[in-house]
MOPAC internal coordinates of N, CA, C and O (Angstrom, degrees):
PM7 1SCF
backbone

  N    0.0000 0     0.00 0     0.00 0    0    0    0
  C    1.4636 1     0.00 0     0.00 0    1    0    0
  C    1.5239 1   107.29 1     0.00 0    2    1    0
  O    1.2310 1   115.81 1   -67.49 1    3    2    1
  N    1.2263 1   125.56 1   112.51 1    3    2    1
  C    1.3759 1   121.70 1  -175.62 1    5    3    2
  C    0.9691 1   111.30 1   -81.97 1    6    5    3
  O    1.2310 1   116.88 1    13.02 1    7    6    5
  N    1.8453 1   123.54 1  -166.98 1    7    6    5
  C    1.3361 1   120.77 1   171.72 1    9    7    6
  C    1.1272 1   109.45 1   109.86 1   10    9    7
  O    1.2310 1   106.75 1    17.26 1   11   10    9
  N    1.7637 1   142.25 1  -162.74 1   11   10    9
  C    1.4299 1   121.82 1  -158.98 1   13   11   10
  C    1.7812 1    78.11 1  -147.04 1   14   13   11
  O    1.2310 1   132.21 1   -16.62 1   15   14   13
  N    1.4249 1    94.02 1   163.38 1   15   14   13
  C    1.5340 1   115.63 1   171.86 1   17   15   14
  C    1.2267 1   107.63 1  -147.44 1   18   17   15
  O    1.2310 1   132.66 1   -45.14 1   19   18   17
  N    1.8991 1    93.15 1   134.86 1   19   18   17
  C    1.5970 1   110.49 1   175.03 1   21   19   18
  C    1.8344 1    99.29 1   -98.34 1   22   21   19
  O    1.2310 1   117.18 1   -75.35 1   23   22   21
  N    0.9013 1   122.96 1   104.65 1   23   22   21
  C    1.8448 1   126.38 1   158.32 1   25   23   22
  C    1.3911 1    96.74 1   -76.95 1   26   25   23
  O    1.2310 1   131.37 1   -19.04 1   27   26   25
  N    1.6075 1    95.66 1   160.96 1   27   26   25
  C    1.7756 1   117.89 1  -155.64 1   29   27   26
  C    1.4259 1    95.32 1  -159.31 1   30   29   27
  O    1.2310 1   110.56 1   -92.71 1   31   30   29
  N    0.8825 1   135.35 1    87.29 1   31   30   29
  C    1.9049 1   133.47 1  -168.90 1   33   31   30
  C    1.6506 1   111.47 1   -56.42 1   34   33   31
  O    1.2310 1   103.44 1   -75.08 1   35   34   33
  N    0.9630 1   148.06 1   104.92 1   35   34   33
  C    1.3543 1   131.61 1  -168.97 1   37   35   34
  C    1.4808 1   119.31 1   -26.50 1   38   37   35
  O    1.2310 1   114.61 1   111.82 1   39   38   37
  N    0.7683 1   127.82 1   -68.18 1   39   38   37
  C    1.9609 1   150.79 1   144.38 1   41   39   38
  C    1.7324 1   101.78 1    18.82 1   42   41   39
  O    1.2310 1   123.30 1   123.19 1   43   42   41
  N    1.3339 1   111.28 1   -56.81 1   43   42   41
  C    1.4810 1   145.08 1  -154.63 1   45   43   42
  C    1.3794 1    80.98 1   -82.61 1   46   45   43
  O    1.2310 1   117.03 1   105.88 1   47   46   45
  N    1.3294 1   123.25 1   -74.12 1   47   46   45
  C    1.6301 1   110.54 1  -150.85 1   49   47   46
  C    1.7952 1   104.54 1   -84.12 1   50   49   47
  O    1.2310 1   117.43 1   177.34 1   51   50   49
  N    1.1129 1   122.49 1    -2.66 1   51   50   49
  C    1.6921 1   113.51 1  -177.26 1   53   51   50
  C    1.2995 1    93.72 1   -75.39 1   54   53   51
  O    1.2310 1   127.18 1   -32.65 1   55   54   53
  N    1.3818 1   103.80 1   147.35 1   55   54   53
  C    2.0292 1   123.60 1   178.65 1   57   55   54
  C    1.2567 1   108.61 1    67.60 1   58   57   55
  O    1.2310 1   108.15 1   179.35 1   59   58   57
  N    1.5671 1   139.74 1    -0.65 1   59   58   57
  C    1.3930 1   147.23 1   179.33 1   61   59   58
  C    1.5410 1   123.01 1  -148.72 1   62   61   59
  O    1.2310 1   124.96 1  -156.97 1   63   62   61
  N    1.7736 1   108.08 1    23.03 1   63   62   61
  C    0.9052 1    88.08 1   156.63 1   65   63   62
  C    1.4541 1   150.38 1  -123.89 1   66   65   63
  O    1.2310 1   115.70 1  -128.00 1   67   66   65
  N    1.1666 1   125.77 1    52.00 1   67   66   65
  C    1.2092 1   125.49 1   149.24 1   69   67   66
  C    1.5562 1   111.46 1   -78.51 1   70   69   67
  O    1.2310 1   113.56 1   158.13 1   71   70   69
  N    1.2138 1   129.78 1   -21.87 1   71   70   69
  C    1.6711 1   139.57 1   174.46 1   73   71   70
  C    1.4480 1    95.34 1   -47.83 1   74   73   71
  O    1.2310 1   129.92 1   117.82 1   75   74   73
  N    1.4663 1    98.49 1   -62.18 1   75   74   73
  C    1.5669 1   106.07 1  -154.23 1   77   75   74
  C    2.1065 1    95.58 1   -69.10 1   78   77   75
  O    1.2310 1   129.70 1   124.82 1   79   78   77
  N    1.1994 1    98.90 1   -55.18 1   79   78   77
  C    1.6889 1    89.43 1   177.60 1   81   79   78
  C    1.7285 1   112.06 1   -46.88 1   82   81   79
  O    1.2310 1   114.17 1   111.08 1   83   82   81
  N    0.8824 1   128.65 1   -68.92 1   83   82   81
  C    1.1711 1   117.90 1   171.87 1   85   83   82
  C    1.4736 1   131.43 1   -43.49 1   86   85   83
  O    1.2310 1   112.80 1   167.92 1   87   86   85
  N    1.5240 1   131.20 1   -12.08 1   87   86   85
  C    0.9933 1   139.82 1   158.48 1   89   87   86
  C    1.8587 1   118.64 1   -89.43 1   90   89   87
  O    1.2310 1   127.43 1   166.33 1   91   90   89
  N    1.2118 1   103.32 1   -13.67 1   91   90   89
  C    1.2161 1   108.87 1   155.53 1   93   91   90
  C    1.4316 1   134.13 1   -89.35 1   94   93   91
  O    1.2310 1   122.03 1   159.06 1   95   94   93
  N    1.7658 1   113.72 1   -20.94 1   95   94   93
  C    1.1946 1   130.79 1  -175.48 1   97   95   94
  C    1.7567 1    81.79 1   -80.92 1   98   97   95
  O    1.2310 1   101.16 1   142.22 1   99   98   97
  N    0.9033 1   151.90 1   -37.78 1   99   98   97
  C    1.4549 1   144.36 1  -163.31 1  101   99   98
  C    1.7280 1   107.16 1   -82.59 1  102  101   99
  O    1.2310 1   121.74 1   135.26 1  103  102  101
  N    1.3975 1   114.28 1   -44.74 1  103  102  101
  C    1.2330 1   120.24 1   178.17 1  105  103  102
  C    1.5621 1   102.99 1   -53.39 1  106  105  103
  O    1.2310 1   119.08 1   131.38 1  107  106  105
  N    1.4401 1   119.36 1   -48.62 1  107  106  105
  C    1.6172 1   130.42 1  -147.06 1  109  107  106
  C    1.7644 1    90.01 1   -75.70 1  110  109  107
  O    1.2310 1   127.94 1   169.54 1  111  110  109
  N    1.3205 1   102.32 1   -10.46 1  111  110  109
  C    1.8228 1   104.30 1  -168.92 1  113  111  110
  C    1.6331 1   108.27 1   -61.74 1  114  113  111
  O    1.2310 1   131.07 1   129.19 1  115  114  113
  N    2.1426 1    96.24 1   -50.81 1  115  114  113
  C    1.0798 1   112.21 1  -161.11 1  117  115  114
  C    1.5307 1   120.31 1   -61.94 1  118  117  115
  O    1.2310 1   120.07 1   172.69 1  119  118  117
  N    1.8066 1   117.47 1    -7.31 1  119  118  117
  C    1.4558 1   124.72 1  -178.77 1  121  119  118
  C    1.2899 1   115.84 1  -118.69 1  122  121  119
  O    1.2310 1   113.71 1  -104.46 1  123  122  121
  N    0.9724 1   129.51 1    75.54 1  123  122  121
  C    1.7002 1   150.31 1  -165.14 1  125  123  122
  C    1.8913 1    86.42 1   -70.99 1  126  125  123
  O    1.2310 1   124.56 1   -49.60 1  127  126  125
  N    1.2111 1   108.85 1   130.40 1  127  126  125
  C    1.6296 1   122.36 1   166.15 1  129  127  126
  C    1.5051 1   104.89 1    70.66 1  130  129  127
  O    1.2310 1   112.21 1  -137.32 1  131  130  129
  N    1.1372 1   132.30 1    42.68 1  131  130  129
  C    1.6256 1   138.14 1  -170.54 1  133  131  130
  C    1.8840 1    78.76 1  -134.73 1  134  133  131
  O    1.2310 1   137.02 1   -39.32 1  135  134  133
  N    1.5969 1    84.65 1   140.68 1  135  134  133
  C    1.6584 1   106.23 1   177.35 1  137  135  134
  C    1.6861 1    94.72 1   -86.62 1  138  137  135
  O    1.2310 1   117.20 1   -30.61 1  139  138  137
  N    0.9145 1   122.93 1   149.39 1  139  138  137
  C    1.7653 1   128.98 1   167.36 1  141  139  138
  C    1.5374 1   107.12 1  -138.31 1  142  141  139
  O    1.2310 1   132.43 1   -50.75 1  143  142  141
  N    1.2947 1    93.59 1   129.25 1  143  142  141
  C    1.9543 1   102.91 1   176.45 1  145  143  142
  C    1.3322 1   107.97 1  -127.72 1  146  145  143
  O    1.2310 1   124.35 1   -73.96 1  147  146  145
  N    1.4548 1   109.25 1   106.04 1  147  146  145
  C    1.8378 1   126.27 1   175.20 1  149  147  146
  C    2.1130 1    90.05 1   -54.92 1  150  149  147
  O    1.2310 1   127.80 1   -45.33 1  151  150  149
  N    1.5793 1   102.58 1   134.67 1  151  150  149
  C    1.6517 1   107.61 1  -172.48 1  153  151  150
  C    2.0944 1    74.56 1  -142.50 1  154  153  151
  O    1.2310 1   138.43 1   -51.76 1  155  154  153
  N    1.6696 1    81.87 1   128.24 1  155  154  153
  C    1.2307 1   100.38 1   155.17 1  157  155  154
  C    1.1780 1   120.29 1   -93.79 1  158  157  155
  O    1.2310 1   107.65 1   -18.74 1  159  158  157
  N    1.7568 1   140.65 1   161.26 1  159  158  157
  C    1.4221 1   119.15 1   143.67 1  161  159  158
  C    1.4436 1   101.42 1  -144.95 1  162  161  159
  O    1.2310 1   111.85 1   -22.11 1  163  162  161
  N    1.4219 1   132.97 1   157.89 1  163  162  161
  C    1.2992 1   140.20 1   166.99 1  165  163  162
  C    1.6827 1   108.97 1  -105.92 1  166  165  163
  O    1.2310 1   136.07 1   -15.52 1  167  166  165
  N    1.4651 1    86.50 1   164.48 1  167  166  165
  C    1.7663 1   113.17 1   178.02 1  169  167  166
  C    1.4939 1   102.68 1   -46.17 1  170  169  167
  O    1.2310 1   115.11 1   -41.40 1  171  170  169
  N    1.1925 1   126.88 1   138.60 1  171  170  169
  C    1.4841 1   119.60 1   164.57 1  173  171  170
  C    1.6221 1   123.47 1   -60.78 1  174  173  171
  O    1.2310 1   118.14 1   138.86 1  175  174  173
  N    1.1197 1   121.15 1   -41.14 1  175  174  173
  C    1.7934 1   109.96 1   173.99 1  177  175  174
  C    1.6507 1   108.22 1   -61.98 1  178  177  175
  O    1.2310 1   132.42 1   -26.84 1  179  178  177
  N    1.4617 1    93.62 1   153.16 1  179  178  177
  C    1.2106 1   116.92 1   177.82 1  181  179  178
  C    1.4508 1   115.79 1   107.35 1  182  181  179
  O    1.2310 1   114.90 1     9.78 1  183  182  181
  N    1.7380 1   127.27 1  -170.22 1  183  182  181
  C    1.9293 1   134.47 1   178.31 1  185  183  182
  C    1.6734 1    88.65 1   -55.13 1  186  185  183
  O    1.2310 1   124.78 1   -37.06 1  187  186  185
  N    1.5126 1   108.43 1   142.94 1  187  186  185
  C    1.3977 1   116.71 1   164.91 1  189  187  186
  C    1.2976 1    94.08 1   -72.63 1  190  189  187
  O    1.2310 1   108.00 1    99.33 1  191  190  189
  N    1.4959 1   140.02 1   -80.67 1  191  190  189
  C    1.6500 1   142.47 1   152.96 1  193  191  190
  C    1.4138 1   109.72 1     2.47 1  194  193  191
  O    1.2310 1   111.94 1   131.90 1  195  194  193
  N    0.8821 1   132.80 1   -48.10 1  195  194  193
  C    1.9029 1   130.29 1  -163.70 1  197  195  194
  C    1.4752 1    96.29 1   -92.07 1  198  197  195
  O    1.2310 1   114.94 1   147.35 1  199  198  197
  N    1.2780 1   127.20 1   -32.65 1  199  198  197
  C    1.4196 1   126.93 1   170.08 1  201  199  198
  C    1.2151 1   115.09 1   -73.15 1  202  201  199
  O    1.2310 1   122.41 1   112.40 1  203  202  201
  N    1.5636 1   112.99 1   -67.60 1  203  202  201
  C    1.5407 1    86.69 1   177.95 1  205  203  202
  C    1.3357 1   135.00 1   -56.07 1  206  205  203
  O    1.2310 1   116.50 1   156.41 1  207  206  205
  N    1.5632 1   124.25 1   -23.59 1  207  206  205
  C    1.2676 1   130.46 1   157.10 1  209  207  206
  C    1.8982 1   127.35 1   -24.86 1  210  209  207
  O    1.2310 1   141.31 1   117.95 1  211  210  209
  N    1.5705 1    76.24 1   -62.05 1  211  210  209
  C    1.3831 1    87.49 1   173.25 1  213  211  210
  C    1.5396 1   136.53 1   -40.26 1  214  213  211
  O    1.2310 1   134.03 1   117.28 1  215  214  213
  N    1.7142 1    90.47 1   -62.72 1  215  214  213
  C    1.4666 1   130.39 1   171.31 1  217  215  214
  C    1.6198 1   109.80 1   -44.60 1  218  217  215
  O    1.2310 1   125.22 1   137.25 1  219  218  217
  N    1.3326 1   107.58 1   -42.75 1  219  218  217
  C    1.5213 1   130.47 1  -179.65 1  221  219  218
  C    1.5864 1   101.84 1   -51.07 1  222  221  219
  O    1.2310 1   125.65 1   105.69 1  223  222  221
  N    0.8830 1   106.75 1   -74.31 1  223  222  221
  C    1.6244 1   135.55 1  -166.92 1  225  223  222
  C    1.3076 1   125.22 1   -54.59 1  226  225  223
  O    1.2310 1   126.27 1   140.19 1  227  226  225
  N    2.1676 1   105.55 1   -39.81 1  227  226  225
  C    1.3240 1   138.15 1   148.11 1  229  227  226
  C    1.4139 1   107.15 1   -47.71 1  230  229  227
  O    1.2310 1   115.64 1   113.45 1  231  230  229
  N    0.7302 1   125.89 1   -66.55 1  231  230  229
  C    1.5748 1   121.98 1  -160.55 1  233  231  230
  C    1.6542 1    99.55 1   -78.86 1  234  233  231
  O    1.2310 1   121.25 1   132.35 1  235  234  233
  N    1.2824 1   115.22 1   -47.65 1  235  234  233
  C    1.7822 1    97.82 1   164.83 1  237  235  234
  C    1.5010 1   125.34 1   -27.08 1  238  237  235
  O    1.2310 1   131.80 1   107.12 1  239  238  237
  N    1.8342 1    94.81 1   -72.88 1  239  238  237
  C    1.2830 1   104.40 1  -178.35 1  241  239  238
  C    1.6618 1   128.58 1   -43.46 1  242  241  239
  O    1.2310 1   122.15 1   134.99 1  243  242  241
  N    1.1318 1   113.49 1   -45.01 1  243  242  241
  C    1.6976 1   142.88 1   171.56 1  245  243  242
  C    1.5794 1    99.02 1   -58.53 1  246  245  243
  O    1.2310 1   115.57 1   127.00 1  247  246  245
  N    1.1725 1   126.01 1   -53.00 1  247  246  245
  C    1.6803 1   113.13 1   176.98 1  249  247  246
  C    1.5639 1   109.01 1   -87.06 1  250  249  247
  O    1.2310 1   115.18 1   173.08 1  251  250  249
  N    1.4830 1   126.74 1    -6.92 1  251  250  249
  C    1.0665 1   127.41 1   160.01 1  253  251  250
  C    1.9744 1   117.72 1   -64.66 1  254  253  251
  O    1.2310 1   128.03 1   146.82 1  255  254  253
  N    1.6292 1   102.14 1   -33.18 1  255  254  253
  C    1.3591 1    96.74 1  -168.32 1  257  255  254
  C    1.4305 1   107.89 1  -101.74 1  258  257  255
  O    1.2310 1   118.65 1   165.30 1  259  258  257
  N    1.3051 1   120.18 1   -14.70 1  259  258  257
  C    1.5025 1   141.83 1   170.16 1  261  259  258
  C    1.8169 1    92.71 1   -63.88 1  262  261  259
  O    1.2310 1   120.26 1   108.81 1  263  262  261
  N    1.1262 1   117.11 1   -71.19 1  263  262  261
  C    1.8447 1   114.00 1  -142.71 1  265  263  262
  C    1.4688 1    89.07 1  -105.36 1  266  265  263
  O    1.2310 1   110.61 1   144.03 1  267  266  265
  N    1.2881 1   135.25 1   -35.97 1  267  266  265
  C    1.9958 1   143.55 1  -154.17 1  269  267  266
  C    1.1459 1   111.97 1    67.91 1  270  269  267
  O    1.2310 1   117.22 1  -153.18 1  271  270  269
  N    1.6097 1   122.90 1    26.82 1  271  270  269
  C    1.4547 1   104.97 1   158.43 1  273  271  270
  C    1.8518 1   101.76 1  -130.19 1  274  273  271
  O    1.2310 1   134.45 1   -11.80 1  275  274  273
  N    1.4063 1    89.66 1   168.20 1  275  274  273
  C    1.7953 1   105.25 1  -175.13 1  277  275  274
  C    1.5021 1   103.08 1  -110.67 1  278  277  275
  O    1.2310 1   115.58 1  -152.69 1  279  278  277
  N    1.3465 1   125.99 1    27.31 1  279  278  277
  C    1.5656 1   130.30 1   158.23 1  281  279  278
  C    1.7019 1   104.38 1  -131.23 1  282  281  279
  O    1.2310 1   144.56 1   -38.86 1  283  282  281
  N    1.5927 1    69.88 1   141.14 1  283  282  281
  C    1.7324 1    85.40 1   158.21 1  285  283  282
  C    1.4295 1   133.11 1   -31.13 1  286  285  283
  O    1.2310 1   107.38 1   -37.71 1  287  286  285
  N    1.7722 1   141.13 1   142.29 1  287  286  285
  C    1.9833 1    90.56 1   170.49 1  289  287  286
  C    1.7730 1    79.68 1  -170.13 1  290  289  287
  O    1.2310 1   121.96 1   -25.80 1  291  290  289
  N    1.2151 1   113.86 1   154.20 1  291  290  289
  C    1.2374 1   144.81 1   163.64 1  293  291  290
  C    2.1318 1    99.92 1    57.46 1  294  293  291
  O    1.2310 1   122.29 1    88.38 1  295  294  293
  N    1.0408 1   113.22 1   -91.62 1  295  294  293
  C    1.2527 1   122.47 1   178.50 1  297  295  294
  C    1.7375 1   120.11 1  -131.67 1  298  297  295
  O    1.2310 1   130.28 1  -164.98 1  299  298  297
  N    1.8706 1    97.78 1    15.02 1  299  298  297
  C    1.4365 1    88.00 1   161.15 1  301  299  298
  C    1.5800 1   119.91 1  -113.32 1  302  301  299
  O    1.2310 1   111.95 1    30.85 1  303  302  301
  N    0.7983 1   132.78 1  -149.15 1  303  302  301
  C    1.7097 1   136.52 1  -166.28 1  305  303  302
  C    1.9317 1   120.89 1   171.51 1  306  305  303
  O    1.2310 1   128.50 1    -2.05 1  307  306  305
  N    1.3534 1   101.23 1   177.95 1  307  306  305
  C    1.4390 1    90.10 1   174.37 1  309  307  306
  C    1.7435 1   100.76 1   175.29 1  310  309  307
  O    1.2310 1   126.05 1   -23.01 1  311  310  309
  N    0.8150 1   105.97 1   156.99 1  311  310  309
  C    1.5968 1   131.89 1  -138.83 1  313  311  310
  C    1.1818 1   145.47 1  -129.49 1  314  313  311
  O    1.2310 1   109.08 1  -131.11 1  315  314  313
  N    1.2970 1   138.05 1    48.89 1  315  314  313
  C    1.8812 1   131.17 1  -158.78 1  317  315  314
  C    1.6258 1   104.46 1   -72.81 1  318  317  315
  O    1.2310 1   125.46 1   -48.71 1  319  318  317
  N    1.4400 1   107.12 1   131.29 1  319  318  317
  C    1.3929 1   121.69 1  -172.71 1  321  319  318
  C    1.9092 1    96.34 1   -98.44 1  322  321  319
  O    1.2310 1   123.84 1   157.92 1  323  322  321
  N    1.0709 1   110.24 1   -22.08 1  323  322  321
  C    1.3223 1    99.43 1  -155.51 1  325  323  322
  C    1.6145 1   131.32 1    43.54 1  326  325  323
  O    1.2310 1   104.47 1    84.58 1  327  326  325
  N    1.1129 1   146.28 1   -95.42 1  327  326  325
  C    1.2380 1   134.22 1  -169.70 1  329  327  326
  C    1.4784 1    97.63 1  -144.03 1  330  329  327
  O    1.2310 1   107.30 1  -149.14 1  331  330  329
  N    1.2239 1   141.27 1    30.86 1  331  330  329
  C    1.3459 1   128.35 1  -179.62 1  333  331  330
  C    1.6500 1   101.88 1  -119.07 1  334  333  331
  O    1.2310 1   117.27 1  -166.26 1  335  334  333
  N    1.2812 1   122.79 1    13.74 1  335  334  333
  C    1.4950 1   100.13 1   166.40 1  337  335  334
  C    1.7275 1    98.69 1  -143.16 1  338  337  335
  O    1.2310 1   128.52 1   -97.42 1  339  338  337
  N    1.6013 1   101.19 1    82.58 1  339  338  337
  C    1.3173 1   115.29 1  -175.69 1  341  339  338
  C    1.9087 1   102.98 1   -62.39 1  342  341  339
  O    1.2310 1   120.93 1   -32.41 1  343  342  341
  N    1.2552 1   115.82 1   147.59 1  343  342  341
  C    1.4037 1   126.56 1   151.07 1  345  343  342
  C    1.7879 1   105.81 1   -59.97 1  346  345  343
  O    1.2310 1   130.10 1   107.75 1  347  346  345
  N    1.2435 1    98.12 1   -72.25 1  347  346  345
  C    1.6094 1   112.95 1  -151.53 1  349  347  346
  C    1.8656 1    86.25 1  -103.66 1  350  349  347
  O    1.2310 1   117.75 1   -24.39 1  351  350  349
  N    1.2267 1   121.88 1   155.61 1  351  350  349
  C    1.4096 1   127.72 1   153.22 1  353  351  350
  C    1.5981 1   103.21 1  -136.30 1  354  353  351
  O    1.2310 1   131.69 1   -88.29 1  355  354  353
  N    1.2511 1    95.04 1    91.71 1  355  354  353
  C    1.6213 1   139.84 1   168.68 1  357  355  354
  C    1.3548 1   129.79 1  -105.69 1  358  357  355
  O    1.2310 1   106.86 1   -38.67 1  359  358  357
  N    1.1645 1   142.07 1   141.33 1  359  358  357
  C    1.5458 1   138.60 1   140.47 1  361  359  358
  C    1.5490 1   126.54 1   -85.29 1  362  361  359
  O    1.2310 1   127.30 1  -174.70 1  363  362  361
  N    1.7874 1   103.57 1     5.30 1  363  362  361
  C    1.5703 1    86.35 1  -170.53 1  365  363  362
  C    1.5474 1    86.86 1  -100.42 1  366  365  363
  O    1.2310 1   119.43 1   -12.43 1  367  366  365
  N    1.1355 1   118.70 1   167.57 1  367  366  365
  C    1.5889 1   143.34 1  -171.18 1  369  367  366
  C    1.6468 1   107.33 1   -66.16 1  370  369  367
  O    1.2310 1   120.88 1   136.75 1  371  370  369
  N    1.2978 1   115.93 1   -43.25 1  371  370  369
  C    1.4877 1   109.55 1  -179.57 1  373  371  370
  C    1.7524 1   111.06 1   -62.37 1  374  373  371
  O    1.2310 1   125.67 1   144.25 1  375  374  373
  N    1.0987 1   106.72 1   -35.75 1  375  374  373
  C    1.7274 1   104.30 1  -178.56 1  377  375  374
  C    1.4521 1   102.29 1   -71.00 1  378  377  375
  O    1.2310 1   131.97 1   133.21 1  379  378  377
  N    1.6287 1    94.49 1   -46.79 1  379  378  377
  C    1.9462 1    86.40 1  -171.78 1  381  379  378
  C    1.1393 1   112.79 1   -37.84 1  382  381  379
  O    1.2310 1   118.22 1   108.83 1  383  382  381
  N    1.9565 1   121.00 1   -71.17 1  383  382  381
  C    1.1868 1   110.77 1   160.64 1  385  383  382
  C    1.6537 1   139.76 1    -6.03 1  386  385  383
  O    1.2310 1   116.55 1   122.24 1  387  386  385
  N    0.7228 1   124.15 1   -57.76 1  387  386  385
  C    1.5469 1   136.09 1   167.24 1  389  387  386
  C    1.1844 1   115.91 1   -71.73 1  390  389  387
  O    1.2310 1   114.34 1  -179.68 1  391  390  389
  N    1.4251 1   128.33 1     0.32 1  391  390  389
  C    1.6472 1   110.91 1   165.77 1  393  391  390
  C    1.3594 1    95.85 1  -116.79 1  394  393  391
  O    1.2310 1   113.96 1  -161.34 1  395  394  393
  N    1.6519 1   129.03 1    18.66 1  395  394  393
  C    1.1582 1   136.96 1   158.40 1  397  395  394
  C    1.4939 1   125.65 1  -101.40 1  398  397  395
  O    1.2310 1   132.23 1  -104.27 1  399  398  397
  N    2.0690 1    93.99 1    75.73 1  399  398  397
  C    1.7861 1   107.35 1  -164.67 1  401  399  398
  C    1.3449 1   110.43 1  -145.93 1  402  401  399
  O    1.2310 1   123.56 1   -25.09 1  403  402  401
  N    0.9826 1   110.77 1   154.91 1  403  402  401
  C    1.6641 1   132.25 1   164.34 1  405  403  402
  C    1.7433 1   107.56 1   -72.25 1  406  405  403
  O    1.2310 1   122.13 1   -53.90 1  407  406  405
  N    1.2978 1   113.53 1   126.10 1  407  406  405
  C    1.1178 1   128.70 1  -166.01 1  409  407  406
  C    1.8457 1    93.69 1  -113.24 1  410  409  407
  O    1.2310 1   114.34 1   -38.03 1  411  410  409
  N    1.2660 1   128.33 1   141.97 1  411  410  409
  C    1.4865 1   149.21 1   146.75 1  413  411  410
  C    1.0986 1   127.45 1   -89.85 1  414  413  411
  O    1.2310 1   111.73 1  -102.31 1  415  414  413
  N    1.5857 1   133.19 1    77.69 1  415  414  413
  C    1.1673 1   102.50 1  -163.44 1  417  415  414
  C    1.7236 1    96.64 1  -117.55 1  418  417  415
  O    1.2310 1   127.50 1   -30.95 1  419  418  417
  N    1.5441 1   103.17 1   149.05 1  419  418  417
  C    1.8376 1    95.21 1  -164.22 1  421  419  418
  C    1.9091 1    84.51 1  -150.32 1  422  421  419
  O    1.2310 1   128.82 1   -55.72 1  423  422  421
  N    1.4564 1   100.60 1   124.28 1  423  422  421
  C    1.5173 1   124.74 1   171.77 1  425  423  422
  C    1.6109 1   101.31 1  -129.50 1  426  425  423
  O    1.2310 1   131.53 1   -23.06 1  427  426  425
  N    1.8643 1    95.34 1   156.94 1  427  426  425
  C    1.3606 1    93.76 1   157.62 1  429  427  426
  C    1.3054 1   123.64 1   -84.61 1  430  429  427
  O    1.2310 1   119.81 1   -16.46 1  431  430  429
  N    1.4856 1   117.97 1   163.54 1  431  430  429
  C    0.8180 1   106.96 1  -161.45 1  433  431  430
  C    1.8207 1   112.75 1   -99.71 1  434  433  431
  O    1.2310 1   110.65 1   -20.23 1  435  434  433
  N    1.7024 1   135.19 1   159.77 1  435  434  433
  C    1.4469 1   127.25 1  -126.05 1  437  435  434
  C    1.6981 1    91.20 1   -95.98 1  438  437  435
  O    1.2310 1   123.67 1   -50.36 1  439  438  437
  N    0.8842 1   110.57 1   129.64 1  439  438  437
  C    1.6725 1   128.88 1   165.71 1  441  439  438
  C    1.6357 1    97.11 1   -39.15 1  442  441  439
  O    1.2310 1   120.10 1   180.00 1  443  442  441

């Protein structure tokens, strides 16, 4: 799947994020006709099921506070990864952290 991705570590956006949404609502300005899909993912320990749940729900909420709606619509989307598309495959806690993020991912869209 081509196209570019902005990652956002969870860590990063707690206590700042409406900052960070709004600095993303400005970025999302600069690519007029690019598909974008809000991708959750969580830490790998723990229920594969309870994670992706999560992840599910995360990425709702996040395109809920980004766009104000709770459906899909025109050329955006959104996504719970749950734990299958790790950054880091680690056990120590600092990586975990970091595969616990909000993903941006925005391509054009295919001829």
């Amino acid at each position: 799947k081509g196209g570019y991705k902005i990652s956002i570590p969870e860590y990063a956006i707690e206590g700042r994020e409406e900052e960070v949404l709004n600095h993303l609502k400005d970025t999302l300005k600069l690519y007029p006709g690019y598909l974008f899909e809000i991708q959750s993912h969580s830490k790998q320990p723990g229920d594969d099921r309870t994670n992706l749940q999560k992840t599910e729900k995360r990425a709702e909420d996040f395109f809920f506070k980004l766009y104000g709606k709770k459906e899909k619509f025109d050329r955006f989307d959104f996504r719970g990864y749950g734990e299958v598309e790790p950054l880091f495959l680690s056990e120590k806690s600092f990586y975990q952290e970091k595969n616990e993020r909000i993903d941006i991912h925005f391509s054009l869209p295919a001829n």
